[in-house]
C-alpha positions as CSV (number, residue, x, y, z in Angstrom):
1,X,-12.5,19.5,-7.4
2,X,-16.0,21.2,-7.1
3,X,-18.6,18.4,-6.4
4,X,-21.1,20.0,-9.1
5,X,-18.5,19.4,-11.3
6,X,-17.5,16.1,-11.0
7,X,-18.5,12.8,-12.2
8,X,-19.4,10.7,-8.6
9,X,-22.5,8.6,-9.5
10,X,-23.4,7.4,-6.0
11,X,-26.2,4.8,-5.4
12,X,-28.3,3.8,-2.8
13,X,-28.4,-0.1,-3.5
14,X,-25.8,-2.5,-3.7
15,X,-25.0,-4.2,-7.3
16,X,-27.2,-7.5,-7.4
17,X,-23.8,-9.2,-8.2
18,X,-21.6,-8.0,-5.4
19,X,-20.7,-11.0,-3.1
20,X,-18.0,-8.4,-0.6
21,X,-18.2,-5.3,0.7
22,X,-15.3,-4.0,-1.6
23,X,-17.3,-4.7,-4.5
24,X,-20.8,-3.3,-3.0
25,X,-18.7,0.4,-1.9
26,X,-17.0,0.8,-4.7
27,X,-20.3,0.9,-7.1
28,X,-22.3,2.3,-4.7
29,X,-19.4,5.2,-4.2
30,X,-19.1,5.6,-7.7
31,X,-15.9,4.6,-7.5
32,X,-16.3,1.5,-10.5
33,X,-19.1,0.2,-13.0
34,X,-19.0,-3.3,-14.6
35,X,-18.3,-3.3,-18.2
36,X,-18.1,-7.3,-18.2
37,X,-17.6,-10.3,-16.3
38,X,-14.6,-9.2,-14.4
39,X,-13.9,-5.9,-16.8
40,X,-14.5,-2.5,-15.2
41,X,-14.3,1.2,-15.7
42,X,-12.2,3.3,-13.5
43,X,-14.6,6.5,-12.8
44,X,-12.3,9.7,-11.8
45,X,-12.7,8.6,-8.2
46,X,-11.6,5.0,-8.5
47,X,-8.7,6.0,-11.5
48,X,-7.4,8.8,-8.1
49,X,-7.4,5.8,-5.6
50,X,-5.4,3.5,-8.3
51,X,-3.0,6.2,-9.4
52,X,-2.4,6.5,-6.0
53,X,-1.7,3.3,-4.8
54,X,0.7,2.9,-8.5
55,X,2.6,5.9,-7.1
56,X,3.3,4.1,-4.0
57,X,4.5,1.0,-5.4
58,X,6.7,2.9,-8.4
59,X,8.4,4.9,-5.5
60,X,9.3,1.9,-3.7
61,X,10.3,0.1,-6.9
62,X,13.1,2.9,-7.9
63,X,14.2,3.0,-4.4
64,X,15.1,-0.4,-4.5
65,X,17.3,0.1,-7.3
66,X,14.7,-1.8,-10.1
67,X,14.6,0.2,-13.5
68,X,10.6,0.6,-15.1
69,X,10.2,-0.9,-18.3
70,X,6.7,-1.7,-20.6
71,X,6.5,-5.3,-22.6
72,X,3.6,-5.6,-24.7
73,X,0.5,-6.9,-23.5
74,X,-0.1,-8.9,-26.9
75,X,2.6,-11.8,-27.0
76,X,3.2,-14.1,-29.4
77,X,2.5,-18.0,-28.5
78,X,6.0,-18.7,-28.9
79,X,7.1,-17.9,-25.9
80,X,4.8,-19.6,-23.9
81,X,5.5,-22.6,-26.1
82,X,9.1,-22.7,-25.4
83,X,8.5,-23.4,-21.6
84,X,6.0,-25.4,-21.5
85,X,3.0,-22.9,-20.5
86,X,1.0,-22.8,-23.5
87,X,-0.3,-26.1,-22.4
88,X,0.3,-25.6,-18.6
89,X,-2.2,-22.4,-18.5
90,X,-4.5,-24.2,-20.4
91,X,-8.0,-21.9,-20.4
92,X,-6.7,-19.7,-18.3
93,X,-5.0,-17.5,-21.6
94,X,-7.0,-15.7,-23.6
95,X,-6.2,-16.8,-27.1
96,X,-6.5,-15.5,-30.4
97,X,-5.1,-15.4,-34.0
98,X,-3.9,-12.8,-36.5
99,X,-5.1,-12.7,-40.5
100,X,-2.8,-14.7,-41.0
101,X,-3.5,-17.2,-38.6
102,X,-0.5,-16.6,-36.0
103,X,-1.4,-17.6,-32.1
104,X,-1.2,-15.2,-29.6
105,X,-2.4,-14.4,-26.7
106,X,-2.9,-11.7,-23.6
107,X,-0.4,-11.7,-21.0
108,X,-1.0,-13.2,-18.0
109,X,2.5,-13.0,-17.0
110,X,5.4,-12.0,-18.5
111,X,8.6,-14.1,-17.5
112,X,9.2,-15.5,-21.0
113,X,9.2,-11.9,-22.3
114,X,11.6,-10.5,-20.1
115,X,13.7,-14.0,-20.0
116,X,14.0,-13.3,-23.8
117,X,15.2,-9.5,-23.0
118,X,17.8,-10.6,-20.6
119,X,18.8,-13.5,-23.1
120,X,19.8,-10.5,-25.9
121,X,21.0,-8.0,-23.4
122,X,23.3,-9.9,-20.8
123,X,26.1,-11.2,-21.8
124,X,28.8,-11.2,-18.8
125,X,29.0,-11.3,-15.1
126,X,29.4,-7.3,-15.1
127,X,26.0,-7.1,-16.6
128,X,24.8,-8.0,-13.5
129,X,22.8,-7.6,-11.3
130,X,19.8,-6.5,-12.7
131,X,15.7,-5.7,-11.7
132,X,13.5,-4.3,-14.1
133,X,9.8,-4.0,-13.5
134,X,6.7,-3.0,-15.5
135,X,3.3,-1.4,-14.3
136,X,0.9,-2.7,-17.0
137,X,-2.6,-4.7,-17.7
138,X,-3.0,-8.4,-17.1
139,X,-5.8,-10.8,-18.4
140,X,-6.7,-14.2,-17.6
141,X,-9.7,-16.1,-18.6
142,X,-11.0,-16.7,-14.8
143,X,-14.0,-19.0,-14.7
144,X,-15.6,-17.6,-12.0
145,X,-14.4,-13.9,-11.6
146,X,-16.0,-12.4,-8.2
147,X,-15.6,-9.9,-5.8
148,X,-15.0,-6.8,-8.0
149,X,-11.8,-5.9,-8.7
150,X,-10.4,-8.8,-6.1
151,X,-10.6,-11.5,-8.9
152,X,-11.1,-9.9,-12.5
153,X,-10.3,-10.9,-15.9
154,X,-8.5,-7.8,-16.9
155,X,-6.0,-6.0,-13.7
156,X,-3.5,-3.2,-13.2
157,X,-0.3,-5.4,-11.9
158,X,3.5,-4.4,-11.3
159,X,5.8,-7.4,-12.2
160,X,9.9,-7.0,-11.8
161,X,12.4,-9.3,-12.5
162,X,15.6,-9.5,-11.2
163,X,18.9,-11.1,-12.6
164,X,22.2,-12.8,-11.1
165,X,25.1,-14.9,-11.3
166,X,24.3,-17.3,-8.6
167,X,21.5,-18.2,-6.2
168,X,22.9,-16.4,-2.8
169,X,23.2,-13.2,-5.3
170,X,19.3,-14.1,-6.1
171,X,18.6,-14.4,-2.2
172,X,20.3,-10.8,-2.1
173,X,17.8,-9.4,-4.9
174,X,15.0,-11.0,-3.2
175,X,15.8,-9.3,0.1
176,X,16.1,-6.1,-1.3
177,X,12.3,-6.6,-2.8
178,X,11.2,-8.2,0.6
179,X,11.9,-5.0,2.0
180,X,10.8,-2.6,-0.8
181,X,7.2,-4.8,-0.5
182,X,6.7,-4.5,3.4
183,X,7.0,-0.2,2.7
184,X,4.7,-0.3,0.0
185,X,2.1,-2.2,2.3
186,X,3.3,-0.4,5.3
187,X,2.8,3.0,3.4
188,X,-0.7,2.1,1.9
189,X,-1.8,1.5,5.4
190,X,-2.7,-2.1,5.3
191,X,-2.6,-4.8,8.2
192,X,-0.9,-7.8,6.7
193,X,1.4,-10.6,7.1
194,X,4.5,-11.8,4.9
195,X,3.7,-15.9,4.8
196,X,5.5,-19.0,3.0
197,X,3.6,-19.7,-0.1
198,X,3.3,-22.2,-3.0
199,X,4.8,-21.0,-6.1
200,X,2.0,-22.3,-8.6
201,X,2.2,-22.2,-12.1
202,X,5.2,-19.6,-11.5
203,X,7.6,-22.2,-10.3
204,X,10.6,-21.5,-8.5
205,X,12.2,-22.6,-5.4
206,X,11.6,-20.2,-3.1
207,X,7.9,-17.7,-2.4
208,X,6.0,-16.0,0.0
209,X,2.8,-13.8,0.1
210,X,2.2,-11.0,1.3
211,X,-1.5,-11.5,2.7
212,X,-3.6,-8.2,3.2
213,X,-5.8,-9.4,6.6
214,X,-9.4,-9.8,6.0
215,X,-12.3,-11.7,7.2
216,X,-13.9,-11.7,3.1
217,X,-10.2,-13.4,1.9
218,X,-10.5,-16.0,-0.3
219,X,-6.9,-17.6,0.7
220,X,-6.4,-19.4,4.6
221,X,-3.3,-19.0,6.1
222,X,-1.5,-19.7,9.4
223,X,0.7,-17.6,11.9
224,X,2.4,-18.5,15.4
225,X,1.5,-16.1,18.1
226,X,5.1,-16.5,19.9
227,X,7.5,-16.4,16.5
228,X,7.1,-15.2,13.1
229,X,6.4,-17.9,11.3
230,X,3.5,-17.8,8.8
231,X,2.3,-19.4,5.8
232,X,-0.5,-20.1,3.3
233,X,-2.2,-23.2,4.4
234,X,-1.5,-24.9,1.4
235,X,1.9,-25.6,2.8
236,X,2.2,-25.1,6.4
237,X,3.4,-28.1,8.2
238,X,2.2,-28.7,11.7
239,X,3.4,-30.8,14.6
240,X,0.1,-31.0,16.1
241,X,-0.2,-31.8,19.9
242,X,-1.9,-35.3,20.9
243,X,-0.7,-37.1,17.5
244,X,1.4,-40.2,19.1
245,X,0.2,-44.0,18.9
246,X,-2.7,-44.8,21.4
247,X,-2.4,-47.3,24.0
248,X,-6.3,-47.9,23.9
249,X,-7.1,-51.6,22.9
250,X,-8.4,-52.5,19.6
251,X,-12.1,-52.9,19.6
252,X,-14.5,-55.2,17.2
253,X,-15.0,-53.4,13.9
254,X,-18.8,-53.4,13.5
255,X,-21.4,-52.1,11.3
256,X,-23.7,-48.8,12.4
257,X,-26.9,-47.7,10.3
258,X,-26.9,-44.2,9.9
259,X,-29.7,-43.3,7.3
260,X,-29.5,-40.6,5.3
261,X,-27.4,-39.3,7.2
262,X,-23.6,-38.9,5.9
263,X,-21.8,-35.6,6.4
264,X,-19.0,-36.0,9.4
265,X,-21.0,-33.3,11.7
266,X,-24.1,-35.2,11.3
267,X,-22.6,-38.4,12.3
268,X,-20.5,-37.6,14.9
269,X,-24.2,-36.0,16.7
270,X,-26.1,-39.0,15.6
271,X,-23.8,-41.6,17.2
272,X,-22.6,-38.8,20.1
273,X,-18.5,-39.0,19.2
274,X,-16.2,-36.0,18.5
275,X,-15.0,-35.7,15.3
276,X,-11.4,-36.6,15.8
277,X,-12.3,-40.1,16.5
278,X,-13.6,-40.0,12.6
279,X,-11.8,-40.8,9.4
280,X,-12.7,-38.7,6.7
281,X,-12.5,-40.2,3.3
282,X,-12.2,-37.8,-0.2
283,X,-11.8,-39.0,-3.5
284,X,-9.9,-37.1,-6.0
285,X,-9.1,-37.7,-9.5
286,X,-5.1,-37.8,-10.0
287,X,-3.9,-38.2,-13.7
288,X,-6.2,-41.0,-15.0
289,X,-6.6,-42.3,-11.3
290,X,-9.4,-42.2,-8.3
291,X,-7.3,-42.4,-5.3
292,X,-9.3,-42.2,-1.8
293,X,-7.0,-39.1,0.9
294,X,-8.2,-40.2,4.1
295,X,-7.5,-37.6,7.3
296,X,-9.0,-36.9,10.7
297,X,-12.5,-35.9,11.2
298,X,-11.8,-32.9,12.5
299,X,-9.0,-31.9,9.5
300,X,-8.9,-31.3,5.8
301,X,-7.1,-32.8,3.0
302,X,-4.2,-30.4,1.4
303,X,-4.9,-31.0,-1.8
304,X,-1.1,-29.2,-2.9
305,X,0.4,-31.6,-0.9
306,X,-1.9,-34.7,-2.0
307,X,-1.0,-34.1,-5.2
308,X,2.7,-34.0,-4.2
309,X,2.4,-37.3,-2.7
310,X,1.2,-38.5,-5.5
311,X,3.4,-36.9,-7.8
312,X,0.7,-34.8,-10.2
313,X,0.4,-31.1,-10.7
314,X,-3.0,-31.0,-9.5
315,X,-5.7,-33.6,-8.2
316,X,-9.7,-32.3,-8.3
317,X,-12.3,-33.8,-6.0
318,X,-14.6,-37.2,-8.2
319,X,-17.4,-36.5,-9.5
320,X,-20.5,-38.0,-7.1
321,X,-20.8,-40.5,-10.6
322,X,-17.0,-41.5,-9.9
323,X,-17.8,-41.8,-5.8
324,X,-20.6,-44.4,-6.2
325,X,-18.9,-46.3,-9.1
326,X,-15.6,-46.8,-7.1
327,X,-17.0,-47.5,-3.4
328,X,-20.7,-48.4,-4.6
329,X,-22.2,-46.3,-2.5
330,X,-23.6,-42.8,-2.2
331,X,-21.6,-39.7,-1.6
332,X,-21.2,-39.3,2.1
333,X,-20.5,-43.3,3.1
334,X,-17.2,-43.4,1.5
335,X,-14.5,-45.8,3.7
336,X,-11.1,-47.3,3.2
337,X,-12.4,-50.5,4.4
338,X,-12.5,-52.8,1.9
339,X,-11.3,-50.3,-1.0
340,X,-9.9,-51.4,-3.6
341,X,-8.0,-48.3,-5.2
342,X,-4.5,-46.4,-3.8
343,X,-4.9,-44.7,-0.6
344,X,-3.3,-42.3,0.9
345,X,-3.4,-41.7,4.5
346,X,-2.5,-38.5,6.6
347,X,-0.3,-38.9,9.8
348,X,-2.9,-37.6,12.4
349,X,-5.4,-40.1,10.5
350,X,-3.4,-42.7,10.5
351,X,-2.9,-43.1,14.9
352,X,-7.1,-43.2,15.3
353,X,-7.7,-45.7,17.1
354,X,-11.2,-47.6,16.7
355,X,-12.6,-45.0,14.4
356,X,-15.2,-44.5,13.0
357,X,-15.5,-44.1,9.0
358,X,-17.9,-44.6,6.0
359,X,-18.6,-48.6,5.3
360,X,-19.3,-48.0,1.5
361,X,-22.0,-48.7,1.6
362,X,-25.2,-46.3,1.7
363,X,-26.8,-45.3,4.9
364,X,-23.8,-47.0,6.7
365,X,-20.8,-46.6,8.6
366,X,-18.4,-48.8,10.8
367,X,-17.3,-48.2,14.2
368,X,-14.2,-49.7,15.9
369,X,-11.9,-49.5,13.0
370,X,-8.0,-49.2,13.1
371,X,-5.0,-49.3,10.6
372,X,-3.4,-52.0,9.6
373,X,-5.9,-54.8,10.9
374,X,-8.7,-53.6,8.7
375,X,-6.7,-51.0,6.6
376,X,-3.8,-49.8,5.1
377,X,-2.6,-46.4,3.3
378,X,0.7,-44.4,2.1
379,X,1.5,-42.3,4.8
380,X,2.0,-38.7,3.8
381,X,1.8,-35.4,5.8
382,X,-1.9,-34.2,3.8
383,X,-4.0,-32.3,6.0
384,X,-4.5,-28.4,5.9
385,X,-2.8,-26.6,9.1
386,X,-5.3,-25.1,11.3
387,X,-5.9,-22.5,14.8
388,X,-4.4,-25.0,17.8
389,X,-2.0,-26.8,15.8
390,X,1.8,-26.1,17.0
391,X,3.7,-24.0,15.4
392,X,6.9,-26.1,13.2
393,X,9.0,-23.5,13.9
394,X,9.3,-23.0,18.0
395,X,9.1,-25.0,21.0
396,X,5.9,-23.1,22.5
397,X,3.8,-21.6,19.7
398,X,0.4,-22.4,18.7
399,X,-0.7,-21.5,15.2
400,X,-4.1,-19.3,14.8
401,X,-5.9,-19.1,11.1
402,X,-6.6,-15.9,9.8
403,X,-8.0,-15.2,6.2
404,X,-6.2,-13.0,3.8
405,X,-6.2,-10.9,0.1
406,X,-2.9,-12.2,-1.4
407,X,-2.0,-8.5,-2.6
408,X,1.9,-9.6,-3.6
409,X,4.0,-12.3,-4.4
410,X,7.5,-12.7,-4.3
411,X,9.4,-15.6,-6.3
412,X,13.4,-16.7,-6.3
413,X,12.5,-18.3,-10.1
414,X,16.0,-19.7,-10.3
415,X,17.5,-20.8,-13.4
416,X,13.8,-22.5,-14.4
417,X,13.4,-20.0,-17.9
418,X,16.6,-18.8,-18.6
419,X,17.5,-22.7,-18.9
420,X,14.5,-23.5,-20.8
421,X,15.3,-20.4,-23.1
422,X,18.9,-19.8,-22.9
423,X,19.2,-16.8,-21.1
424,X,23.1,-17.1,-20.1
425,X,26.2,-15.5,-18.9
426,X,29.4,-16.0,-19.2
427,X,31.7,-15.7,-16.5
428,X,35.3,-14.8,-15.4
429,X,36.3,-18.1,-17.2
430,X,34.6,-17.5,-20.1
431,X,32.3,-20.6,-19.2
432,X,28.2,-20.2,-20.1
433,X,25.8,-20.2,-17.1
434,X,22.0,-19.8,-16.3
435,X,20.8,-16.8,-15.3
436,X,19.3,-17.2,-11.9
437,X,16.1,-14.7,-11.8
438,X,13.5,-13.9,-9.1
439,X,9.7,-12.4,-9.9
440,X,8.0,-9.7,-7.8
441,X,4.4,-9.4,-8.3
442,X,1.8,-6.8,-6.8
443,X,-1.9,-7.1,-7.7
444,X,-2.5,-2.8,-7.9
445,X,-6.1,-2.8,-8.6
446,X,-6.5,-5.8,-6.1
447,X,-4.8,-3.4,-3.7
448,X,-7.5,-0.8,-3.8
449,X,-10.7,-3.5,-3.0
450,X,-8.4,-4.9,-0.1
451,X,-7.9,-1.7,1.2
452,X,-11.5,-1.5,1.5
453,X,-12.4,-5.2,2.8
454,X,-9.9,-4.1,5.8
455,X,-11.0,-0.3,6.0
456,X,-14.7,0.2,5.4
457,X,-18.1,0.6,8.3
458,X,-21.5,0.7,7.9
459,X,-21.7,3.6,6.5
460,X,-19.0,3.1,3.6
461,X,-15.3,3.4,2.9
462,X,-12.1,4.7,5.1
463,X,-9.4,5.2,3.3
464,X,-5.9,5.4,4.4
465,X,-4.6,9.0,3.5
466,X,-1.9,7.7,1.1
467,X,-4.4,6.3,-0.9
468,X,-7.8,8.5,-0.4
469,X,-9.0,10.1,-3.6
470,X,-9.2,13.3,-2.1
471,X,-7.3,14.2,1.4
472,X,-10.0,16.9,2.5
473,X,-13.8,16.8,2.0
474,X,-15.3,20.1,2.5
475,X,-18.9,20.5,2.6
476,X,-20.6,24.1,2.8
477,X,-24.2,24.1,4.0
478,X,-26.4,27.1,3.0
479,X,-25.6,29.8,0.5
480,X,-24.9,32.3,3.3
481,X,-21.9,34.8,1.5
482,X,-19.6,34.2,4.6
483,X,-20.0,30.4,4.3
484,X,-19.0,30.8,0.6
485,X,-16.3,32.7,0.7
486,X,-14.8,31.3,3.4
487,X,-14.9,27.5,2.0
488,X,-13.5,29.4,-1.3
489,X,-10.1,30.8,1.1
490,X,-9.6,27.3,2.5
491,X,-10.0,25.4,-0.7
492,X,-7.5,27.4,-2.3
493,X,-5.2,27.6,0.8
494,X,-5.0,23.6,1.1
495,X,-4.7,23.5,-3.0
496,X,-1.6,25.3,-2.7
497,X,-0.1,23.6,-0.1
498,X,-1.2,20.1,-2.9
499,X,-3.8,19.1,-0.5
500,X,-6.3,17.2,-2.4
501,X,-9.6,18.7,-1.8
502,X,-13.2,17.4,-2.8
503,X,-15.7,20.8,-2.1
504,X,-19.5,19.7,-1.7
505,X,-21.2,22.9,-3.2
506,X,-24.0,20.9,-4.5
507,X,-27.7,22.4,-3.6
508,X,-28.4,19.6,-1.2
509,X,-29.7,19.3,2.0
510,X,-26.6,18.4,4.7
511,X,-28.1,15.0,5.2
512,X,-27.5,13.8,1.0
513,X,-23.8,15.2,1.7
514,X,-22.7,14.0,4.9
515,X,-24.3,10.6,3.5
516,X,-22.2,10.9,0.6
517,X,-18.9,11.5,2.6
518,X,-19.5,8.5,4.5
519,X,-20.0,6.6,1.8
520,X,-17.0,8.1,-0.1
521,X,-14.8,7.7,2.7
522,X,-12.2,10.5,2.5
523,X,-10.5,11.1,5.3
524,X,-11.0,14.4,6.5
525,X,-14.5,16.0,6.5
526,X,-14.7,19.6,7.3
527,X,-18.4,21.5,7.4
528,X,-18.4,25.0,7.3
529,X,-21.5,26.3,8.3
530,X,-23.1,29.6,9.4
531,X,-23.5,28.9,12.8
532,X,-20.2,27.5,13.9
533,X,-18.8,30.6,11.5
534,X,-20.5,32.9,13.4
535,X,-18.2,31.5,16.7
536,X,-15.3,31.7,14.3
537,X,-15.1,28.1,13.8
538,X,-15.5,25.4,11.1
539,X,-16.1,21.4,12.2
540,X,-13.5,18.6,11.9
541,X,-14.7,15.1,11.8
542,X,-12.3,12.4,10.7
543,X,-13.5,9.6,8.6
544,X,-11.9,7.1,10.9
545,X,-13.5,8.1,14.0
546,X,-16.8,5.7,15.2
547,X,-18.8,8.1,17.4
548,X,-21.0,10.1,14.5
549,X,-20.8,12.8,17.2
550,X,-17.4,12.9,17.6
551,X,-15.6,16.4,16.0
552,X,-13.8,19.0,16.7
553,X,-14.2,22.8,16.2
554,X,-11.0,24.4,14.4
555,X,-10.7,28.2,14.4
556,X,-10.8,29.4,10.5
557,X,-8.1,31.7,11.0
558,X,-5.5,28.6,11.5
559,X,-7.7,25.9,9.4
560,X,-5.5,25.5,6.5
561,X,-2.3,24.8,8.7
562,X,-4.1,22.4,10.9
563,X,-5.4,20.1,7.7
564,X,-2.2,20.3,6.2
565,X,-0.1,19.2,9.2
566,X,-2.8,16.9,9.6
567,X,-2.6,15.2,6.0
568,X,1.1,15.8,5.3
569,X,2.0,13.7,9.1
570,X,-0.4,10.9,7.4
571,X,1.4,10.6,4.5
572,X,5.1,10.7,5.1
């Protein structure tokens, strides 16, 4: 593709709404423009990238045995209705009605729709197994979508669904996918890890993310140094080290004043203690109830795993109205001594000795405090896993937190839709049984903003050569005859050999274009000049390398060889 020719709107300044660097490159590359609140055009550039990174995953998919399908992205509310997720999605669907006043709605998912294929097309045991998977547009209603194309309203997503007689035959489809996921990740050239994961909304008994690394990820997770345990924070379990009963005597509770002053760093400098001697007390609203989750000072509350303890979907942190109505003070002082509501207590919380926690009331706290003389609480496991904590899965290992993209998601759903919709099979008996089903998801427009949050400089982008718009970027500077017709010869050598090829022969000075191919980020630059001609050479400078002066002189004669090699080695 000739540069002149092309439509790559670069900009100097970043969008006034980008909050990542994924976000900021791909406008500023040309790559994107924002139709909407999380709607965006693909330009050429951006549609090459996504293409690309669809091949990849359809590849992987038929290799793996699954068979590509398209469901409608316009479903009828029925479905939904039958299992419950009508109401369970609540605002997340995008909802609408016919002329005749039919509900429907955009697909967020699509397990009831391909639940009600297998439901008409399998009948026996020999049907199965089964995968199918679909490459199509998603919508949900996000309240806040952010970050570009890393949390949109409408998204490019591959979904399969697989199908068999019993749950070990499910663990078998589900390690087939496990494997087709880590070559698809593998082959786009990201650095991730494969982590235990809450299944959400999805359901399902068994799940695990696969977490593209990045310091701009919105999701925590946790992985041991020594073994291969990982998982989302939202359920890692810990063992942490020091957690056993103290032997230190109980000490007089007693009342400190500590104005204005109420968040857990500020007190632990005002009164000169480390955090773990704190008791950090958050109220959340569960069903109709305000229930105080108490943990250490220095931890977190998992709310997936308050909201297990207390046996609700989800539990949302009180309103600062709802704070000073049940503890009658401020936001900030809030204690378990003296509460009157349910509390629950973490297991690291719980062994503080004399601690030190909000008195409820404002501009106070209490010192010297312990469980079970002054307080009480169900003890549940309901703090987030963090770097230090021991790993739950080997004698030696430490965990260490990282922050992650989820870019995939796998799912053994079991027998959760096809019993709610009668999906069933009959076996060698004759005798009806569920369906057991797994879900494989991977976020393909997500993919191509986490490639960049992992592979991107000052300057602008780096894409990995299995998903780079263009393999080559040749840029000609001058007019000179020999330049031109020498930049002509390699362009059409590396065509035929199906190297993709962006050629710079815009009149601009050599400063606009190399700034462009930074920006850009296509893998191989290659200047052709009159001066390095005249030696017989052209210049190589990989997108990848840091030192700007870093290149390499190829001799024209064997150019076209040498890129090819170069690219093809890259991409097997």
């Amino acid at each position: 593709m000739l540069f002149s020719r092309a439509l790559i709107p670069t900009v100097k300044e970043a969008p006034a709404d980008a909050a990542n660097v994924s976000h900021t490159l791909l406008v500023r590359g040309g790559y994107i423009r924002k139709v909407g609140a999380g709607m965006y055009d693909f330009l050429p550039l951006g549609l090459r990238v996504l293409k690309k990174v669809e091949a990849v995953v359809r590849e992987e998919m038929d290799r793996a045995g699954a068979q590509e399908i398209l469901m409608p992205a316009l479903l009828p509310a029925e479905y939904f209705k039958e299992t419950g997720r009508w109401d369970l999605y609540g605002d997340t669907l995008f909802r609408l009605k016919d002329r005749k006043g039919g509900e429907f709605h955009l697909g967020p998912t699509h397990e009831e729709i391909v639940t009600d294929i297998a439901r008409r097309e399998i009948r026996s045991f020999r049907d199965m197994p089964k995968n199918v998977y679909q490459i199509q547009t998603k919508f949900r209603d996000e309240p806040r979508p952010r970050g570009g194309l890393l949390r949109g309203r409408e998204f490019l997503m591959k979904d399969a669904y697989s199908f068999d007689v019993s749950e070990e035959a499910a663990r078998g489809s589900y390690e087939i996918m496990r494997k087709a996921y880590c070559r698809v990740f593998d082959r786009l050239g990201l650095v991730y890890r494969m982590v235990a994961a809450d299944p959400g909304a999805i359901g399902g008994s068994t799940s695990a993310e696969f977490q593209v690394l990045a310091d701009s990820g919105e999701d925590a997770i946790v992985a041991c140094g020594t073994c291969d345990y990982a998982a989302n924070v939202e359920i890692a379990t810990v063992k942490a080290p020091g957690e056993t009963e103290s032997n230190a005597a109980a000490e007089e509770m007693k009342d400190v004043h500590t104005p204005k002053i109420g968040g857990i760093d500020d007190v632990a400098a005002f009164l000169k203690m480390p955090k773990d001697r704190f008791l950090k007390s958050l109220l959340y609203v569960a069903g109709k109830s305000i229930v105080m989750a108490i943990v250490r000072g220095d931890h977190d509350v998992n709310e997936i795993r308050l909201a297990r303890a207390l046996g609700v979907d989800e539990v949302f942190l009180a309103a600062d109205a709802d704070v000073e109505k049940a503890t009658g003070a401020a936001v900030g002082f809030a204690g378990p001594v003296g509460f009157k509501g349910k509390v629950v207590v973490d297991r690291a919380a719980a062994m503080v000795k004399n601690a030190v926690t909000g008195a409820n009331r404002t501009d106070h706290h209490v010192i010297g405090v312990n469980r079970g003389r002054d307080w009480d609480g169900e003890l549940h496991d309901i703090r987030l896993a963090t770097t230090g904590d021991a790993c739950p899965n080997c004698s030696s290992g430490t965990l260490r937190s990282y922050r992650g993209i989820e870019g995939g998601h796998i799912f053994i759903l079991g027998t959760r839709y096809s019993t709610q919709m009668g999906a069933t099979f009959a076996d060698e008996k004759q005798e009806k049984h569920p369906i057991v089903m797994g879900c494989y998801g991977i976020g393909i427009s997500r993919l191509v903003a986490s490639a960049i949050e992992q592979h991107h400089d000052a300057d602008g982008i780096r894409w990995p050569m299995s998903i780079a718009p263009y393999h080559v970027h040749l840029i000609t500077i001058g007019k000179d005859e020999n330049v031109i017709s020498t930049a002509k010869k390699l362009y059409d050598d590396l065509r035929a050999e199906c190297i993709d090829v962006l050629w710079d022969d815009r009149d601009e000075r050599p400063g606009v274009k190399f700034k462009d191919a930074d920006l850009l980020g296509i893998p191989l630059r290659v200047t052709i000049g009159a001066k390095a001609l005249a030696s017989g050479h052209i210049e190589l400078k990989p997108r990848t390398e840091t030192d700007p002066k870093k290149a390499e002189l190829l001799p024209v004669a064997d150019a076209a060889r040498i890129l090819t090699e170069r690219v093809k080695s890259a991409t097997r």
